[in-house]
C-alpha positions as CSV (number, residue, x, y, z in Angstrom):
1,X,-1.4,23.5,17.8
2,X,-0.6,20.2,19.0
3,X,1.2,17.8,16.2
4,X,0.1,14.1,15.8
5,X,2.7,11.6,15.2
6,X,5.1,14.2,13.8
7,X,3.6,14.6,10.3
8,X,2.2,18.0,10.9
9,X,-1.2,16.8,11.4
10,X,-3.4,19.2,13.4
11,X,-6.6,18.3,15.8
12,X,-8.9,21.0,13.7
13,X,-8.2,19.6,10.4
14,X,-8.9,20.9,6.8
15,X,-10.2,19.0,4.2
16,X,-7.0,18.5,3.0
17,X,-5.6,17.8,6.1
18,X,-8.0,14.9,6.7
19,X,-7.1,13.4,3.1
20,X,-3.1,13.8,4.3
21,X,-4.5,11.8,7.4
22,X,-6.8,8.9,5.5
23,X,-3.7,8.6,3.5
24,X,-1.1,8.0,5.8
25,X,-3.3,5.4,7.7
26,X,-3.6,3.5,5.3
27,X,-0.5,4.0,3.6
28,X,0.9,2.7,7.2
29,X,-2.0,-0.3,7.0
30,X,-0.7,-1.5,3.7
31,X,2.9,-1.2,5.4
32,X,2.1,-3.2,7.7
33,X,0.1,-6.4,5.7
34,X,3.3,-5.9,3.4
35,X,5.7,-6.8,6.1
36,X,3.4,-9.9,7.1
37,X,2.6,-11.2,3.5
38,X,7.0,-11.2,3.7
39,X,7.3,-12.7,6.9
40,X,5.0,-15.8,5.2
41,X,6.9,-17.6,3.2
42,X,4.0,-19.4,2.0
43,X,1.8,-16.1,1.5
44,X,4.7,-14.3,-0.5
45,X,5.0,-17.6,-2.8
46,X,1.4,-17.1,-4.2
47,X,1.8,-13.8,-4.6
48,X,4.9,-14.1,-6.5
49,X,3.4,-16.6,-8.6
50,X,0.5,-14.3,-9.3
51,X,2.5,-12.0,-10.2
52,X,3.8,-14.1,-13.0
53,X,0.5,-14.7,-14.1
54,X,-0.8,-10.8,-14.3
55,X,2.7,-10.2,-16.3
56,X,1.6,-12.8,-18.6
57,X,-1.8,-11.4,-19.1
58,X,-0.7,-7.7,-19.7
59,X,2.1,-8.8,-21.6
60,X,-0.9,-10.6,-24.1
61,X,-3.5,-7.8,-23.8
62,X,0.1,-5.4,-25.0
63,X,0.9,-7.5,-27.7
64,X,4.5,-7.8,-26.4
65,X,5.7,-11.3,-25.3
């Protein structure tokens, strides 16, 4: 059998196969949007800045400060 894209992946696929595949696309879509939300320097601001703001809230709902 043929292989797609080098991962192993087989045309007749298993139910496990098709998981390994759902997976990897969108393992490979988040990739992707990763790369952009870096490229943006506004985009990756936010997000750093909500990221301060979910430590803060975990950090309360923990009890650690």
């Amino acid at each position: 059998m043929a292989k797609n894209a080098g991962i192993g992946l087989s045309p007749v696929k298993s139910q496990a196969a098709q998981e390994r595949r759902w997976r990897a696309e969108s393992d490979l879509r988040t990739l992707k949007e990763a790369e952009q939300i870096k490229a943006d320097r506004g985009r990756l601001t936010d997000a750093k800045r909500m990221a301060v703001v979910e430590v803060k809230a975990l950090r309360r709902v923990s009890g650690k400060r």
